[in-house]
The first five atom37 places (N, CA, C, CB, O) and aatype in JSON, in Angstrom:
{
  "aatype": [20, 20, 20, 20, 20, 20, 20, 20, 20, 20, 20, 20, 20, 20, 20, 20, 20, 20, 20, 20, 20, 20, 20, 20, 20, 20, 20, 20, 20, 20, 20, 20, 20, 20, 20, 20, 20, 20, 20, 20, 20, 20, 20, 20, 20, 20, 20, 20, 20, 20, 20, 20, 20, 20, 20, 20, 20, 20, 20, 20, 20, 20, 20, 20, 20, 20, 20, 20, 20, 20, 20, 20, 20, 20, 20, 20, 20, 20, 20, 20, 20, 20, 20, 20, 20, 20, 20, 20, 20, 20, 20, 20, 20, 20, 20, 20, 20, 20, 20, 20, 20, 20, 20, 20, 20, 20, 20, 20, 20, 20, 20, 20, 20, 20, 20, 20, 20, 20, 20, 20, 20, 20, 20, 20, 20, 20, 20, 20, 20],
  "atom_mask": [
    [1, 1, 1, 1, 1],
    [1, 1, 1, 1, 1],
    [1, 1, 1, 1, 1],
    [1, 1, 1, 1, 1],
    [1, 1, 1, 1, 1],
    [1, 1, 1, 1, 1],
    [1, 1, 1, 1, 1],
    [1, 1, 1, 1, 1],
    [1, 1, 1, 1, 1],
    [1, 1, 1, 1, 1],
    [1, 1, 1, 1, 1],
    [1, 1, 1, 1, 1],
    [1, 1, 1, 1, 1],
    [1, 1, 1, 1, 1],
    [1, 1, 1, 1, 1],
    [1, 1, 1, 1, 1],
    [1, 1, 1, 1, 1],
    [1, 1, 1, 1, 1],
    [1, 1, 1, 1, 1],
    [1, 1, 1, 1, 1],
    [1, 1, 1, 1, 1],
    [1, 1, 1, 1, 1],
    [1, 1, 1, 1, 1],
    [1, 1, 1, 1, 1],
    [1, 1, 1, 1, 1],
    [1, 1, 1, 1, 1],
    [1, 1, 1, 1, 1],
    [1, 1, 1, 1, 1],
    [1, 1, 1, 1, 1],
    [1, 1, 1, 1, 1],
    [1, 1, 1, 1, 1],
    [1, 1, 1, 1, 1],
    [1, 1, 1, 1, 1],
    [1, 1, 1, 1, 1],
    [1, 1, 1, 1, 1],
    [1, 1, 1, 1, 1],
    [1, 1, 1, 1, 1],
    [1, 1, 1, 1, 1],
    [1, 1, 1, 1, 1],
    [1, 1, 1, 1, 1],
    [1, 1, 1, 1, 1],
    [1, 1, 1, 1, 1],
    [1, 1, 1, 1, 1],
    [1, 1, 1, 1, 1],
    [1, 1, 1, 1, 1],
    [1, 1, 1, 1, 1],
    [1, 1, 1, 1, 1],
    [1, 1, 1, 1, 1],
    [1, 1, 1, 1, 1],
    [1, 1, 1, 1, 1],
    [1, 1, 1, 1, 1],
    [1, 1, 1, 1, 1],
    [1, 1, 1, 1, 1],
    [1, 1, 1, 1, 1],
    [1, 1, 1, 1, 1],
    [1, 1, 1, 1, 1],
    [1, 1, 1, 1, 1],
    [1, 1, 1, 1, 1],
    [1, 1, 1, 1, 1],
    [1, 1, 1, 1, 1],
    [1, 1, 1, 1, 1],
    [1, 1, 1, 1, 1],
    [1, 1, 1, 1, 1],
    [1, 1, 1, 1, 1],
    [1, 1, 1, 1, 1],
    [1, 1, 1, 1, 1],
    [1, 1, 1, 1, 1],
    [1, 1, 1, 1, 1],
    [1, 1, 1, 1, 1],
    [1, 1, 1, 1, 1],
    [1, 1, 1, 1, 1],
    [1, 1, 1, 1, 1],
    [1, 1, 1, 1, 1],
    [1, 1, 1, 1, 1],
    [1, 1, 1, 1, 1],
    [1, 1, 1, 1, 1],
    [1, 1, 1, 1, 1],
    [1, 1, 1, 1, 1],
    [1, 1, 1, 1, 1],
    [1, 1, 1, 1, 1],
    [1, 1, 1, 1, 1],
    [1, 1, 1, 1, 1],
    [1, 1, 1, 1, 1],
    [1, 1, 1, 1, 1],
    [1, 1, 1, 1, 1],
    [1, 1, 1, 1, 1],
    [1, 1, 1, 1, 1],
    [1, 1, 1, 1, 1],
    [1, 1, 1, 1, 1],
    [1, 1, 1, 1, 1],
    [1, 1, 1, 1, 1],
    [1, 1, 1, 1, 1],
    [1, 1, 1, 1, 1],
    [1, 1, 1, 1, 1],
    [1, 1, 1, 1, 1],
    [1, 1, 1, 1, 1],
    [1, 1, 1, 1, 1],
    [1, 1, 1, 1, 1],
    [1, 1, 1, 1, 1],
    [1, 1, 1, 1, 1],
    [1, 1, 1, 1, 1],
    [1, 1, 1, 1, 1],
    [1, 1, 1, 1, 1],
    [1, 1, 1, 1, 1],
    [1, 1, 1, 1, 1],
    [1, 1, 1, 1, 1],
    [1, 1, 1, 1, 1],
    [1, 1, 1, 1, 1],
    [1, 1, 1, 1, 1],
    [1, 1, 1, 1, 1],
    [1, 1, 1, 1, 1],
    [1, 1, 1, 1, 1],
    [1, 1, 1, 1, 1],
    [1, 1, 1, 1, 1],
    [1, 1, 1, 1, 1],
    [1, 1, 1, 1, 1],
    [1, 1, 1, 1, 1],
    [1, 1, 1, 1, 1],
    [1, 1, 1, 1, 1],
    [1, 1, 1, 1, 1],
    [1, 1, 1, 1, 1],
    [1, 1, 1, 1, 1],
    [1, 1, 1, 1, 1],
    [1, 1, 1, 1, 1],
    [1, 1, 1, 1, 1],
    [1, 1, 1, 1, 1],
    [1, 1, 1, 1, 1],
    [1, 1, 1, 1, 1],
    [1, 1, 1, 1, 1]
  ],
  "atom_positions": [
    [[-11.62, -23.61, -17.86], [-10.53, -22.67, -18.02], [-10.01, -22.28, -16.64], [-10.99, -21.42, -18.83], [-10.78, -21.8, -15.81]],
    [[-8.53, -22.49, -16.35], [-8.16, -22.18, -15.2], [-7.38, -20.73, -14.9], [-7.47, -23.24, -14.89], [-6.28, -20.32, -15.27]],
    [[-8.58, -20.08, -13.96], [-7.68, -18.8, -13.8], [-6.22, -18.54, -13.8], [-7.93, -18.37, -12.75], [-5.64, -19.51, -13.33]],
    [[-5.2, -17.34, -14.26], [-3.97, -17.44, -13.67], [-3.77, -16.66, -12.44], [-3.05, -17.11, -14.57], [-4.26, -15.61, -12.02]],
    [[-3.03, -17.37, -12.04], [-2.6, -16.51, -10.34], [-1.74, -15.31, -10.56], [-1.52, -17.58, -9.12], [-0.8, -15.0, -11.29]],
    [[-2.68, -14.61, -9.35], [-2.27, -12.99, -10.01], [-1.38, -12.33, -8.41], [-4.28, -11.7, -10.58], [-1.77, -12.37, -7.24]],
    [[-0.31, -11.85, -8.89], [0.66, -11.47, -8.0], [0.74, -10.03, -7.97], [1.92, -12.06, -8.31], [0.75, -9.25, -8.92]],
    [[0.81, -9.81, -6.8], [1.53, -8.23, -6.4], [2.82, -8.61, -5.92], [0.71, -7.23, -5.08], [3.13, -9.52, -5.15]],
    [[3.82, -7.36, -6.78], [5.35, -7.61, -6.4], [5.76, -6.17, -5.94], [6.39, -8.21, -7.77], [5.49, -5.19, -6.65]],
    [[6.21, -6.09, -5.12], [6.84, -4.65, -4.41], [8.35, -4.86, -3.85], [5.83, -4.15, -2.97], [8.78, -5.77, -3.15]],
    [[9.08, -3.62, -4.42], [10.61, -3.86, -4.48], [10.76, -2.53, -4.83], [11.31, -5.01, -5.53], [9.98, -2.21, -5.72]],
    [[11.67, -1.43, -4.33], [11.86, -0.11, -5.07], [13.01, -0.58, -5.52], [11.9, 1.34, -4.32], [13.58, 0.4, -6.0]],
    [[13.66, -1.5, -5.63], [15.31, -1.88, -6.24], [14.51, -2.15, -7.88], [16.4, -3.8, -5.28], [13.72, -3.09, -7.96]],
    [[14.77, -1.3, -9.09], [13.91, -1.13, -10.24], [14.18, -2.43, -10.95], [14.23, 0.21, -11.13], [13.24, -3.13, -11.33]],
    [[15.84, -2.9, -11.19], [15.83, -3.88, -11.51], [15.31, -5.6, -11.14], [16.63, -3.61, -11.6], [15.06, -6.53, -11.9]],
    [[15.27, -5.46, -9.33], [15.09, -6.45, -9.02], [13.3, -6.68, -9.47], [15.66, -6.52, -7.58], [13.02, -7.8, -9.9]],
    [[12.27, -5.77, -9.38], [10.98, -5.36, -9.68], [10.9, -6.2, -11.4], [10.85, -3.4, -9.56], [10.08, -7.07, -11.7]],
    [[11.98, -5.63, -12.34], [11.47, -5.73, -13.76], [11.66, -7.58, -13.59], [12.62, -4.68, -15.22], [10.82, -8.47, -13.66]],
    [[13.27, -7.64, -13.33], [13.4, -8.94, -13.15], [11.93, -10.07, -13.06], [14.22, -8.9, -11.91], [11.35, -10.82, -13.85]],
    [[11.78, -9.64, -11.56], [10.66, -10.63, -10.95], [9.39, -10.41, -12.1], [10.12, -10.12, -9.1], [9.17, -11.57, -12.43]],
    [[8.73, -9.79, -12.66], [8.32, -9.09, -13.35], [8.51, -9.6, -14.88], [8.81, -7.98, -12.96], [7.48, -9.47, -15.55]],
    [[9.22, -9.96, -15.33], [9.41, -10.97, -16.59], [9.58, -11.92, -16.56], [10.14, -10.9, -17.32], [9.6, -12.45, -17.67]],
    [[9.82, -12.83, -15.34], [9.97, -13.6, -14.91], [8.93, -14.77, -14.74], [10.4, -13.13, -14.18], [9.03, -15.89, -15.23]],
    [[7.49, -14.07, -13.64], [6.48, -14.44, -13.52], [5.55, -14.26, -14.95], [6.12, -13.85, -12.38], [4.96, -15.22, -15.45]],
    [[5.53, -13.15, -15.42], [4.91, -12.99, -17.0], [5.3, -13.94, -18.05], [5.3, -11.64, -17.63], [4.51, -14.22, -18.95]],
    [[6.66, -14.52, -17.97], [6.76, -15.57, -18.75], [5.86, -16.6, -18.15], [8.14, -16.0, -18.9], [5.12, -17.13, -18.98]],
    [[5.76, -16.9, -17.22], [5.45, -18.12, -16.59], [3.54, -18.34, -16.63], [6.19, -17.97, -14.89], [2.88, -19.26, -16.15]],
    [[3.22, -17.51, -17.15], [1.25, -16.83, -17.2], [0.91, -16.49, -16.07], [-0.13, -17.93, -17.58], [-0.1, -16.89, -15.5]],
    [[1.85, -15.59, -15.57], [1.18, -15.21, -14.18], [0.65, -13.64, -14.42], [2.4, -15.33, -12.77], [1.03, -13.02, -15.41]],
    [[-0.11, -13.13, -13.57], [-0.75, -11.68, -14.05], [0.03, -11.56, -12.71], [-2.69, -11.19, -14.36], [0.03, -12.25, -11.69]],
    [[1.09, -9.74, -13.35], [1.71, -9.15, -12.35], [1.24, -8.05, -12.07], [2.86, -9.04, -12.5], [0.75, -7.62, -13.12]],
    [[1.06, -7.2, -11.11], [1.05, -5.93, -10.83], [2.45, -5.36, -9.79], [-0.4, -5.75, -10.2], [2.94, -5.95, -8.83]],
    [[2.72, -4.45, -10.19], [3.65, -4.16, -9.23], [3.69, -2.66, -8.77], [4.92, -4.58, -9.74], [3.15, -1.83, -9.5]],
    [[4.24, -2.28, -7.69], [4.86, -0.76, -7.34], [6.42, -0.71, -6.54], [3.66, 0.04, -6.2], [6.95, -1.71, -6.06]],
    [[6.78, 0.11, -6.52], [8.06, 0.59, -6.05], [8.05, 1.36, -5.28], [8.79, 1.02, -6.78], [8.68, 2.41, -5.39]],
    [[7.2, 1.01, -4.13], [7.38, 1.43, -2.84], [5.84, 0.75, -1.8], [7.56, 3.3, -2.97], [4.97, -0.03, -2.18]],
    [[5.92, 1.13, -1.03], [4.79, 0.13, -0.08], [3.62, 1.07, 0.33], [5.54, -0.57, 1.53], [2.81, 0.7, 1.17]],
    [[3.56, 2.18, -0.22], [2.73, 3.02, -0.14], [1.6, 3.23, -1.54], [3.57, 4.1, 0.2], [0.43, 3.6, -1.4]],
    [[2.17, 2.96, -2.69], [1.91, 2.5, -3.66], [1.13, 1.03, -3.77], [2.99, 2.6, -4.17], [-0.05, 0.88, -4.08]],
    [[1.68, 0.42, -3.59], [1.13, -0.95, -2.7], [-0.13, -0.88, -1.91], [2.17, -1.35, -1.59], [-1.07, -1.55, -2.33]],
    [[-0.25, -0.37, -1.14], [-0.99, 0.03, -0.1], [-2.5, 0.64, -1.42], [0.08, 1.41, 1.1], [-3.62, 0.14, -1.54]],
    [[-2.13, 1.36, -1.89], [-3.08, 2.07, -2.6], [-3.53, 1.1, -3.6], [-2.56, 3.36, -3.19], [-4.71, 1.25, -3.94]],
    [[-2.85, 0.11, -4.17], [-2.96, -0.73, -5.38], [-3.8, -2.22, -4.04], [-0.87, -1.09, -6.48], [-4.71, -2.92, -4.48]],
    [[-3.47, -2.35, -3.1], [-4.49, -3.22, -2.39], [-5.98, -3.04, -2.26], [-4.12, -3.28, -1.19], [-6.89, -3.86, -2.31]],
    [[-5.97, -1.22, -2.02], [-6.96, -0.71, -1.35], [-8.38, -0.38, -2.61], [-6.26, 0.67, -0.52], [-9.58, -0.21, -2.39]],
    [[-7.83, -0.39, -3.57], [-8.68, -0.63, -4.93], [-9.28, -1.66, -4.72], [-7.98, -0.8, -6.25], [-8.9, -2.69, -4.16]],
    [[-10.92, -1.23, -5.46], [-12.06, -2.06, -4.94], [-12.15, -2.93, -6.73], [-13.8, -0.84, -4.21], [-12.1, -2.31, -7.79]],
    [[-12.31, -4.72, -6.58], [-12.23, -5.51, -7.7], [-11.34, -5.73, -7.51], [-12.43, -5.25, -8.84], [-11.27, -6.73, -8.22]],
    [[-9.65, -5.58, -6.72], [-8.73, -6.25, -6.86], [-8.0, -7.48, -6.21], [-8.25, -5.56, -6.91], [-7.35, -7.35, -5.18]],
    [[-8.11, -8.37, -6.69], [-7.82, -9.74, -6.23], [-6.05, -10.32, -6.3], [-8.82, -10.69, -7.25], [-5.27, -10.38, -7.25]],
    [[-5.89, -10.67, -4.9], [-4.33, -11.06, -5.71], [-4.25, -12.39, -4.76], [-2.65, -9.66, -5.48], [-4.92, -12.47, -3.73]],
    [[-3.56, -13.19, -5.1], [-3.57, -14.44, -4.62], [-2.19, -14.59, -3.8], [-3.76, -15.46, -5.8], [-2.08, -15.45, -2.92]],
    [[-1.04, -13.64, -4.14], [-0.19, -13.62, -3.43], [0.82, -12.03, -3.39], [0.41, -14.87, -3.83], [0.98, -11.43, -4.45]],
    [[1.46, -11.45, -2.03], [2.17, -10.93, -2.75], [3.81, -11.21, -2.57], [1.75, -9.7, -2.65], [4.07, -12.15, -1.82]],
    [[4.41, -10.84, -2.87], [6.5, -10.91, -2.56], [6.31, -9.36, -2.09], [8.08, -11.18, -4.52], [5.44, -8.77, -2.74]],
    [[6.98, -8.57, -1.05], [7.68, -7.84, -1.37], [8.8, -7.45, -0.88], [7.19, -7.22, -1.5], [8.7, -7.64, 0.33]],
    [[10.13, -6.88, -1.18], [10.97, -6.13, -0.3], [10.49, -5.11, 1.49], [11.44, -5.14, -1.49], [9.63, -4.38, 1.97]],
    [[11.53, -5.65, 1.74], [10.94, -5.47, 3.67], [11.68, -4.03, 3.6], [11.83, -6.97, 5.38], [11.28, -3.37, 4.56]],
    [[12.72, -3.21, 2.73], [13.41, -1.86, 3.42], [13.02, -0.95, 2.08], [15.45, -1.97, 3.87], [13.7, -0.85, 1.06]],
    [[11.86, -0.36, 2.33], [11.29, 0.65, 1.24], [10.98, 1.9, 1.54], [10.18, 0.25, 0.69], [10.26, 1.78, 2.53]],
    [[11.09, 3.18, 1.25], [10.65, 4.33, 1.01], [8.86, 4.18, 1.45], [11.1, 4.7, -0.61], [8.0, 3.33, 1.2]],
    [[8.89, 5.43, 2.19], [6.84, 5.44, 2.35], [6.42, 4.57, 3.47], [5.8, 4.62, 0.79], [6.33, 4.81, 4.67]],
    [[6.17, 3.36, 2.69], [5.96, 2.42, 3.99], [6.86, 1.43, 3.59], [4.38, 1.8, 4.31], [7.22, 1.48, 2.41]],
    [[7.25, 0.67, 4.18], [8.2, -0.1, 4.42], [7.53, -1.57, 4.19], [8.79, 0.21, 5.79], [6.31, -1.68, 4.2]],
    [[8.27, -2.53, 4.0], [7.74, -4.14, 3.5], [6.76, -4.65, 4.7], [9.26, -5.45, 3.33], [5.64, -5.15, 4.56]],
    [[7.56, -4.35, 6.13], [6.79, -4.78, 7.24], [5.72, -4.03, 7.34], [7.44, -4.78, 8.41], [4.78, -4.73, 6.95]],
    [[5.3, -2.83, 7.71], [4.44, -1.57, 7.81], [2.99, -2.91, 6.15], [5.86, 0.79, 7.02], [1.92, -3.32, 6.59]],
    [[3.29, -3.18, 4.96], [2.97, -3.58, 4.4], [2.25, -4.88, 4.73], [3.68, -3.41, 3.83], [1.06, -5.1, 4.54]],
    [[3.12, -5.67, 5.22], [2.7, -6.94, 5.41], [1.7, -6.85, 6.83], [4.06, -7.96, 5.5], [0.72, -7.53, 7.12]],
    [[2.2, -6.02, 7.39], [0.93, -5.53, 8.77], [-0.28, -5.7, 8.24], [0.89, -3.8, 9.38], [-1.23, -6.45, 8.46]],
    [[0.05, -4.39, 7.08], [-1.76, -4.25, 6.36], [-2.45, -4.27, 6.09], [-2.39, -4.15, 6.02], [-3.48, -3.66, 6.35]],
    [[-2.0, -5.54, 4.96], [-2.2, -6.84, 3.83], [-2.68, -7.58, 5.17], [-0.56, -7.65, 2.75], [-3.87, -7.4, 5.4]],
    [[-2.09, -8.25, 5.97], [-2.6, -9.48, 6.95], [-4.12, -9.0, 7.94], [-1.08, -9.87, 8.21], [-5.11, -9.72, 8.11]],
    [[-3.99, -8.02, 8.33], [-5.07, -7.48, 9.02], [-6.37, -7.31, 7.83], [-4.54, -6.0, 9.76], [-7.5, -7.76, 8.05]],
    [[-6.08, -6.74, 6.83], [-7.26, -6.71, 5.78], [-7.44, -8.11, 5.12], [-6.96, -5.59, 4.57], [-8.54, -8.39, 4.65]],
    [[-6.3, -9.1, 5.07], [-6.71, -10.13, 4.09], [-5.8, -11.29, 4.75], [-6.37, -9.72, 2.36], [-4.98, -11.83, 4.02]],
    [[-5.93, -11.75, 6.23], [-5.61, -13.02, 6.94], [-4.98, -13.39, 6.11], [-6.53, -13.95, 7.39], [-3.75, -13.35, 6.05]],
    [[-6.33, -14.17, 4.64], [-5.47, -15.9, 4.54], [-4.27, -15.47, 3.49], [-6.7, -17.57, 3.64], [-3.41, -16.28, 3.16]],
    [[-4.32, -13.89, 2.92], [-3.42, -13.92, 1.7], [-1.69, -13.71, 1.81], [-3.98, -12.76, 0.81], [-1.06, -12.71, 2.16]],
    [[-1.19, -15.04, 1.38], [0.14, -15.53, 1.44], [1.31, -14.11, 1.15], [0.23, -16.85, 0.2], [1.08, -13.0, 0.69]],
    [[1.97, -14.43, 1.4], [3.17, -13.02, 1.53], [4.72, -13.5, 2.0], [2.59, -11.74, 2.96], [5.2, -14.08, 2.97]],
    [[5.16, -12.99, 0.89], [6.64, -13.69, 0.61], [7.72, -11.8, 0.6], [6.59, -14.95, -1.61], [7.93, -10.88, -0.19]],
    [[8.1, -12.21, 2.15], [9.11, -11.07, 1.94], [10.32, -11.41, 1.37], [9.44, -10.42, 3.14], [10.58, -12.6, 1.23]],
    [[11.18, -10.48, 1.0], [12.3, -10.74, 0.2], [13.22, -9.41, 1.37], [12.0, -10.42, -1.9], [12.75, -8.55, 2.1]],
    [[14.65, -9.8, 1.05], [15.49, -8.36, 1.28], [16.93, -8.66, 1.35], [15.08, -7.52, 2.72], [17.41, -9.78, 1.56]],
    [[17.64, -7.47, 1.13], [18.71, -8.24, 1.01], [19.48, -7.5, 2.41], [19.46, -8.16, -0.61], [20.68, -7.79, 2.41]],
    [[19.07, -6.6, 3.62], [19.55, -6.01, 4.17], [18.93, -6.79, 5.59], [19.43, -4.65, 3.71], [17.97, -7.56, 5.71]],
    [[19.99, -6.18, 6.71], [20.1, -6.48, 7.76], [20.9, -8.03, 8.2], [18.85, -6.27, 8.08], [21.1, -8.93, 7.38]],
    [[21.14, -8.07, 9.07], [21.76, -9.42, 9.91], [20.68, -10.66, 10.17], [22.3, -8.9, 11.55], [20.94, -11.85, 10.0]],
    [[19.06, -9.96, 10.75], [18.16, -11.49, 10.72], [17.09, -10.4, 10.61], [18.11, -12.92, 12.3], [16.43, -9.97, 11.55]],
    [[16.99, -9.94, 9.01], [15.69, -9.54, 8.51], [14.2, -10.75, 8.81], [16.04, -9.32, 6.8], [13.02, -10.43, 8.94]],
    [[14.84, -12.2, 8.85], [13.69, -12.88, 9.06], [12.61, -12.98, 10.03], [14.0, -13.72, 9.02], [11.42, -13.27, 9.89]],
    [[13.37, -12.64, 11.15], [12.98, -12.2, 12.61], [11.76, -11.3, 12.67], [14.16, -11.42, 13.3], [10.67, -11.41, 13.24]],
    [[12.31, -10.37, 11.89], [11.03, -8.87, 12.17], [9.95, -9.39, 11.4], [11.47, -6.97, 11.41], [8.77, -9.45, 11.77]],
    [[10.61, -9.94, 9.79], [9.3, -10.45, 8.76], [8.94, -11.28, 9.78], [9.54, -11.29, 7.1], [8.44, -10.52, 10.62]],
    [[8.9, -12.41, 10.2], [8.29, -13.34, 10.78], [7.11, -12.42, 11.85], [9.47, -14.35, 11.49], [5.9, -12.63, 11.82]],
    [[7.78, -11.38, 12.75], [6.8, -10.68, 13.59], [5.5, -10.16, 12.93], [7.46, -9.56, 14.18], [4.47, -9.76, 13.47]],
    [[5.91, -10.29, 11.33], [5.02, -9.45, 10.84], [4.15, -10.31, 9.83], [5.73, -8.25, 10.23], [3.57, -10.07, 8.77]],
    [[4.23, -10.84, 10.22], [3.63, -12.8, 9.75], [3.64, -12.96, 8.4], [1.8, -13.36, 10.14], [2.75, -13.28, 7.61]],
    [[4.91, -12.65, 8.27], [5.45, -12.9, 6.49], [5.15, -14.4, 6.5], [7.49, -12.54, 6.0], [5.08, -14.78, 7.67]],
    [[4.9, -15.6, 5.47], [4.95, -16.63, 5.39], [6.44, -17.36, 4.95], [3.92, -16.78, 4.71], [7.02, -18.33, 5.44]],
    [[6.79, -16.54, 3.91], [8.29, -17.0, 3.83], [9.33, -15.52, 3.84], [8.51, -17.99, 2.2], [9.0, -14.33, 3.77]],
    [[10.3, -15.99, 3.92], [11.2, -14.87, 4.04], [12.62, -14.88, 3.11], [11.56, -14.82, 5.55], [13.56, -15.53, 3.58]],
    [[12.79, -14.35, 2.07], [14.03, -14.81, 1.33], [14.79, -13.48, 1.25], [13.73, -15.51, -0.21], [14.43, -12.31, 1.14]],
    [[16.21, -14.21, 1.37], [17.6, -13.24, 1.34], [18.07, -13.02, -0.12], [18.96, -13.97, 2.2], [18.48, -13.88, -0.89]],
    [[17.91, -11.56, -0.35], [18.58, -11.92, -1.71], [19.94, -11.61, -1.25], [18.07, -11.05, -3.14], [20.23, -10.96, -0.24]],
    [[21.07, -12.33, -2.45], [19.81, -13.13, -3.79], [19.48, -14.08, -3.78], [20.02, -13.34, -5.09], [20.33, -14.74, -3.18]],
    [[18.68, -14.7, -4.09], [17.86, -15.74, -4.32], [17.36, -16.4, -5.57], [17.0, -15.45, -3.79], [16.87, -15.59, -6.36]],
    [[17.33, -17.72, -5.99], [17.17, -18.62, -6.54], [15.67, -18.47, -7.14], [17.54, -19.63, -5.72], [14.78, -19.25, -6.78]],
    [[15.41, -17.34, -8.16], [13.89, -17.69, -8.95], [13.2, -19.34, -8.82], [14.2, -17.43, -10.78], [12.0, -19.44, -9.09]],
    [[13.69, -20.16, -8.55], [12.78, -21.48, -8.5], [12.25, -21.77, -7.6], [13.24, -22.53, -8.7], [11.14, -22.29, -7.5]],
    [[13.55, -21.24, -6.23], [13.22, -21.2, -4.98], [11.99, -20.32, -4.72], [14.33, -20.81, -4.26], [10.98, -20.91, -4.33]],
    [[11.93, -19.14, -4.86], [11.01, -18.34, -4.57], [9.34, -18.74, -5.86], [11.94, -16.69, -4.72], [8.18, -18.38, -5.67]],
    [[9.78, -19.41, -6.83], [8.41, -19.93, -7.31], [8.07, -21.25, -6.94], [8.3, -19.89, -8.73], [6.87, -21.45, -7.11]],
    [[8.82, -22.42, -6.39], [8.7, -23.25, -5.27], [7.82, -22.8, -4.4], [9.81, -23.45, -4.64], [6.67, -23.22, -4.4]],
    [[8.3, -21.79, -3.43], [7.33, -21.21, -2.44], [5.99, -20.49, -2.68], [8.0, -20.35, -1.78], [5.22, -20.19, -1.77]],
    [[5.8, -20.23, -3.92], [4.65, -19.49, -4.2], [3.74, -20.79, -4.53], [4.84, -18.3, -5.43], [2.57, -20.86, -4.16]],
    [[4.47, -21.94, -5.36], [3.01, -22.78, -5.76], [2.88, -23.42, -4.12], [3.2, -24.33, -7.37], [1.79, -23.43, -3.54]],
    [[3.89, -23.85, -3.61], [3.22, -24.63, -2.07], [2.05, -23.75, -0.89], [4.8, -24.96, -0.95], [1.31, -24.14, 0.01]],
    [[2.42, -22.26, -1.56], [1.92, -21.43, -0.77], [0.39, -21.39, -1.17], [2.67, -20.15, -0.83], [-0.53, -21.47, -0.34]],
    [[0.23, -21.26, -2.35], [-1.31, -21.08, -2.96], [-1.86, -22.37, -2.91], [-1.44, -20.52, -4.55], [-3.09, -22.37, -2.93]],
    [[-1.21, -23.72, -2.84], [-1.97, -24.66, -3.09], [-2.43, -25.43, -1.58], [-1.21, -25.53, -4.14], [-3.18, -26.39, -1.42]],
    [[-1.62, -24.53, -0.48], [-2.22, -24.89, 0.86], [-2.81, -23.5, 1.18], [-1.08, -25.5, 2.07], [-2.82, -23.24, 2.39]],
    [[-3.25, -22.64, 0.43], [-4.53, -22.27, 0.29], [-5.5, -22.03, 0.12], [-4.72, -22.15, 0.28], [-6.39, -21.34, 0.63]],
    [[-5.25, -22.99, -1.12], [-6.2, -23.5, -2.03], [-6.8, -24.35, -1.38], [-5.76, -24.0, -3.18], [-8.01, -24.21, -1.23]],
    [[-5.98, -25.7, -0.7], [-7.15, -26.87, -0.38], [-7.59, -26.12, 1.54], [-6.13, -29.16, -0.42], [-8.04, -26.93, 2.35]],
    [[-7.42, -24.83, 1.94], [-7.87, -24.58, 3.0], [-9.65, -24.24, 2.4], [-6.85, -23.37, 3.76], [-10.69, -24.3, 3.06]],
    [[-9.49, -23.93, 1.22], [-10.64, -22.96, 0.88], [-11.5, -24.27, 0.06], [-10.1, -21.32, -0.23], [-12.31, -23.77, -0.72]],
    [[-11.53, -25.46, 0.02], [-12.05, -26.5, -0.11], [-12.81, -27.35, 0.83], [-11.3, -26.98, -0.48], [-13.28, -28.42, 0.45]]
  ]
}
């Protein structure tokens, strides 16, 4: 029986959240999500919780996507992280400082961004082999 890959999604934009969010649930993915990066932060910091990847928006209330992806990388290196946003001129720049793995502008192409999630888990998958 093969586990399903379980995602954290963070976005305070409510629709873009439900979106991604029915999206991946169709697909058998286990979602968790919050709407803001502080929330996030607290939903990482829970002991038993495993996530194999997360997405989130980089311009949030509390803590912010980057402030996030800082957090996540220092506590959990190998775990993959897909910023999203739809603001600024070269949001990719800062994500990249903040060792986002991919970086997408919305809007964006749901295939595209689940494209990047299976290449992402499955070259971390055969790292952990």
């Amino acid at each position: 029986m093969t586990r399903s890959i379980q995602l954290l999604i963070i976005d305070d934009n409510t629709e873009v959240l439900e979106s991604l969010e029915k999206y991946f649930l169709k697909k058998g993915f286990q979602v968790t999500s919050a709407s803001n990066g502080l929330d996030a932060v607290k939903i990482l910091e829970e002991e038993n919780r495993h996530f194999d990847l997360i997405i989130t928006d980089l311009i949030m209330p509390n803590i912010s996507g980057l402030g996030l992806i800082s957090i996540s990388k220092r506590k959990y290196p190998d775990l993959p992280v897909i910023a999203i946003t739809g603001w600024g001129e070269h949001p990719e720049t800062l994500a990249t400082e903040a060792h986002a793995d991919v970086v997408l502008e919305k809007p964006f192409e749901l295939s595209k961004l689940d494209r990047y999630i299976t290449e992402l888990i499955s070259s971390r998958t055969n790292k952990a082999v």
